[in-house]
C-alpha positions in Angstrom: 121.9 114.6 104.4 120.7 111.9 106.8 118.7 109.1 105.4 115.9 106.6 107.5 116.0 103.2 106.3 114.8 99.9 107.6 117.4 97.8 109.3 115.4 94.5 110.7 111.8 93.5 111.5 109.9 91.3 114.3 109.7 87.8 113.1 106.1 87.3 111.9 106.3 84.1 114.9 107.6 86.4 117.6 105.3 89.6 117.6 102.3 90.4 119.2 99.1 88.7 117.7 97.3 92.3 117.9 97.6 96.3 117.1 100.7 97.7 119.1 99.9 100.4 121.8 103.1 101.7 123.3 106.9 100.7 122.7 109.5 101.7 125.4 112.9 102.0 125.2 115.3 101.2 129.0 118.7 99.4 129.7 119.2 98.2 125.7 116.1 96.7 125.6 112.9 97.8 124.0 109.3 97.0 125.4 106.0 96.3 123.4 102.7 96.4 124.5 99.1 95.1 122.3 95.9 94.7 122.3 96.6 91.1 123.2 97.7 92.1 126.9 100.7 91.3 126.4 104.1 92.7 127.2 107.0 91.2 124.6 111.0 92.3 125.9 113.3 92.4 123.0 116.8 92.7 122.7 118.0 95.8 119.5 117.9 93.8 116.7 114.1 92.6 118.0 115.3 89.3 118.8 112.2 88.4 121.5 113.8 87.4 124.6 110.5 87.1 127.0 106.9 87.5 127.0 104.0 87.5 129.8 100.5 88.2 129.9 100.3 91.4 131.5 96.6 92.3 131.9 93.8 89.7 130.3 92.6 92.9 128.1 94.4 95.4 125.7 97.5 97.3 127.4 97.4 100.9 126.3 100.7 101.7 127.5 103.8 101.2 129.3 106.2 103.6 131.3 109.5 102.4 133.4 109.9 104.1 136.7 113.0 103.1 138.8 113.4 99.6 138.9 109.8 98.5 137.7 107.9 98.6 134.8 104.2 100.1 134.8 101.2 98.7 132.4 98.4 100.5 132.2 95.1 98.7 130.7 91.6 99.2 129.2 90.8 97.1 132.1 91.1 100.3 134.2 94.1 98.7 136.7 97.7 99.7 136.0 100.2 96.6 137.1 103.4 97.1 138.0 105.9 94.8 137.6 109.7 94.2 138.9 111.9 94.7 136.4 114.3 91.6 135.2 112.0 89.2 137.0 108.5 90.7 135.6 107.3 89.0 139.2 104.2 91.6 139.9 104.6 93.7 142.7 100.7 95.2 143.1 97.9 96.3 141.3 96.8 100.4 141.1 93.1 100.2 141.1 91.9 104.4 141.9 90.7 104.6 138.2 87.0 103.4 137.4 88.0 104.1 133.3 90.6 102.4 130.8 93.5 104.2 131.9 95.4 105.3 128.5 98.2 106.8 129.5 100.8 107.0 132.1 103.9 110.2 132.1 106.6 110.5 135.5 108.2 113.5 136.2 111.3 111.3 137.0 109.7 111.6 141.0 105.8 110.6 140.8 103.5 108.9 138.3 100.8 110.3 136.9 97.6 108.1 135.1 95.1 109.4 133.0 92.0 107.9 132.4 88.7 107.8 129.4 86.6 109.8 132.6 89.5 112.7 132.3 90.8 111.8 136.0 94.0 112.1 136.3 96.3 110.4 139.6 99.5 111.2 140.8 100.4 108.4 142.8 104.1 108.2 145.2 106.9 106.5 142.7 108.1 104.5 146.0 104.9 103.9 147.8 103.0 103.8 145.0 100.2 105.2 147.4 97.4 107.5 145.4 98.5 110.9 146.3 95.9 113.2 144.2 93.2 113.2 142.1 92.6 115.5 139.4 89.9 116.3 136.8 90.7 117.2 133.3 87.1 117.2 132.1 87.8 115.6 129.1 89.4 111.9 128.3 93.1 111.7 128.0 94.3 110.6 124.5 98.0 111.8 125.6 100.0 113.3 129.2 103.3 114.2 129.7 104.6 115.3 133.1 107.5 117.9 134.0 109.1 119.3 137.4 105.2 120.5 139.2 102.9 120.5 135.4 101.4 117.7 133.8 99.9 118.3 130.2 97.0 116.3 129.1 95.6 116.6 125.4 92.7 114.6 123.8 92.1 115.9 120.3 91.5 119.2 120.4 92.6 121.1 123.1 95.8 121.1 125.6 96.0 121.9 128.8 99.1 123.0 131.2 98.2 122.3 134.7 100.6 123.3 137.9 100.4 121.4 141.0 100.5 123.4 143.5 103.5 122.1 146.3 102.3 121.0 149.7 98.3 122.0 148.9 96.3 118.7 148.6 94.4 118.9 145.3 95.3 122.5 144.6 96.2 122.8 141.0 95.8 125.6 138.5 95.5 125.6 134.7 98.3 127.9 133.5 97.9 127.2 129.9 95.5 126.4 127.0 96.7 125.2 123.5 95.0 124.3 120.5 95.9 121.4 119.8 95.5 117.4 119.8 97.5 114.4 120.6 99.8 112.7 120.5 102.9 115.0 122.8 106.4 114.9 123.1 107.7 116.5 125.8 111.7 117.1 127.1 113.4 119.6 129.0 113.8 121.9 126.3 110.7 121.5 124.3 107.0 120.9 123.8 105.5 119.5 120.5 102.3 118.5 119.9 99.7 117.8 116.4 98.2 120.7 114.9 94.1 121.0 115.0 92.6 120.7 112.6 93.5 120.1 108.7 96.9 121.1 108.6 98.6 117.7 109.6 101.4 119.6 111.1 103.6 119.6 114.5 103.5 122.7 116.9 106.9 123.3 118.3 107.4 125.6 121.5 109.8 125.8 124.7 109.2 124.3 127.6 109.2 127.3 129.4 106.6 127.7 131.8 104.4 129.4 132.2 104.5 130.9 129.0 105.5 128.2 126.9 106.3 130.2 123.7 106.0 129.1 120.1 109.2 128.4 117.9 108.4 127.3 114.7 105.4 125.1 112.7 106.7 121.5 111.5 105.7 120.8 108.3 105.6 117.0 106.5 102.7 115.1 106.9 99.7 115.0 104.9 97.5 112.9 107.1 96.4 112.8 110.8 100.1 112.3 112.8 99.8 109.0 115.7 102.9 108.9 117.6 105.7 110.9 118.5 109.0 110.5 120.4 112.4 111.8 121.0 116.3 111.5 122.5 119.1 113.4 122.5 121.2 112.2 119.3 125.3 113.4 119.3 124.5 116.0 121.5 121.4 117.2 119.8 117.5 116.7 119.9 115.7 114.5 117.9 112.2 113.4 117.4 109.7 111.4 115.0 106.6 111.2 114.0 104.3 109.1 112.4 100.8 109.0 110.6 98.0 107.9 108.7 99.8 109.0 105.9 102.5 106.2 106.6 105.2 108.4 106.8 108.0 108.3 109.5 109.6 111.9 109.5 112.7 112.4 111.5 113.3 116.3 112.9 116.3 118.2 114.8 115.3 120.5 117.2 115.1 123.3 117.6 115.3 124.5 113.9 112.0 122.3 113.3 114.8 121.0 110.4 113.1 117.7 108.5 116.3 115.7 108.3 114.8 112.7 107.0 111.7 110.6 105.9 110.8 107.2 105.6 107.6 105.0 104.0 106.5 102.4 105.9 104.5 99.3 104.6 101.7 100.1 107.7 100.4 102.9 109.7 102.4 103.2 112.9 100.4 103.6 115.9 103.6 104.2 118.5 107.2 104.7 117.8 110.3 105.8 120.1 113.6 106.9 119.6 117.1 105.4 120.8 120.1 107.4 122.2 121.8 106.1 118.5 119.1 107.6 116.6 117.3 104.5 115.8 113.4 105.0 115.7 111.6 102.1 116.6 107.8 101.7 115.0 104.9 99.4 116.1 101.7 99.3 113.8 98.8 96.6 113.0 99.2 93.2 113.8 102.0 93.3 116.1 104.1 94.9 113.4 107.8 95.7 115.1 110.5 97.8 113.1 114.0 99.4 113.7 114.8 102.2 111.3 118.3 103.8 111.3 119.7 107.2 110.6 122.5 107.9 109.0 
């Protein structure tokens, strides 16, 4: 039986002195992202090691592409910063909305905006490639190979691009559903609509995309999700209004373990060691481990 429990915390001094957006994990280090603008770097036992002021408004979220880091803002810019240095490099300014989220297919990334326009922009050039409308706002994207998949809260929606056409794209699937998404190679999971509280699980199999199982272990509306491969296996967690951090192995759908938290996290990721990182109200920074 694996259990979740709470290893360290942020010092009270050191964290963000507003709500936590996004927390990313790259090179042993994980990055935070607030309401404050402000991007904190911390070292595994969220020891802060550096700090800037990234945007002069809330940062939404944060994505790490190569050897830069991205912010994306309510401002409507996404920065993008060299990483080590955090020197900035240039400002994206194609959106005219917040932007709220950011996904890469590991070649391009992709912004989505409150307007529903999403951008797929060159990872080296950084030049705007494509512009795409999603006709609603984008809560939460993920990007794969040629699809993206934006979700807002009540629908999702598969999109292809189609190679070498400018702007030619095709919806190839329609799920109900809302955010937030977790997205691998193998899988796709995203929250139920609805009353249910629970987590749709299917394979990342396009254009089909068929459903595996129903997760089942919330009892409130579910805020974050993320994943890793564990030992050789898949993991993810989620999180809700209900406080609850629920740890799953895929592709059973198997709850392996849960944890109570003292807040409501509002973004969470998970290490290659199985440690699940949470950010909540208030700058609130936790590492839970797994054993």
């Amino acid at each position: 039986m694996v259990s979740l429990t709470l290893a360290c915390e942020a010092d009270v001094e050191s964290r963000h002195g507003a709500d936590m957006e996004s927390v990313v994990l790259h090179g042993g280090r994980i990055y935070t992202a607030a309401d404050d603008g402000k991007v904190k770097v911390w070292n595994k036992d969220l020891k802060l090691e550096t700090e800037f002021q990234a945007h002069d408004y809330a940062v939404y979220h944060l994505l790490v592409l190569k050897d830069r880091l991205f912010t994306a803002s309510i401002d409507a810019t996404i920065k993008v910063w060299k990483l080590g240095t955090f020197e900035l490099v240039t400002t994206l300014t194609g959106h005219q909305e917040p932007v709220r989220r950011l996904a890469t297919n590991g070649d391009r990334l992709l912004s989505g905006d409150e307007k529903g326009d999403v951008i797929i922009w060159n990872g080296d050039s950084l030049a705007s490639e494509n512009r795409y409308e999603v006709v609603e706002e984008v809560w939460d994207m993920a990007a794969y190979d040629r699809f993206f998949f934006t979700v807002r809260d009540r629908g999702l929606s598969v999109t292809e691009v189609k190679r070498g056409e400018t702007n030619q794209h095709t919806v190839v699937k329609s799920l109900q559903g809302r955010a937030p998404i977790y997205l691998s190679k193998e899988h796709l999971v995203y929250s139920e609509f609805g009353a249910g509280y629970g987590l749709h699980l299917h394979k990342n199999l396009p254009n089909d995309f068929p459903k595996i199982t129903d997760l089942r272990g919330h009892s409130m509306i579910i805020t974050c999700l993320g994943g890793n491969t564990v030992s050789g296996s898949e993991r993810i967690a989620s999180s809700g209004y209900d406080n609850k951090v629920n740890l799953w192995e895929l592709p059973e759908g198997k709850l392996l373990a849960t944890y109570d938290a003292s807040v409501t996290p509002s973004c969470l990721a998970v290490a290659d060691d199985g440690a699940v990182y949470i950010g909540g109200p208030d700058g609130y920074l936790a590492k839970l481990v797994a054993a």
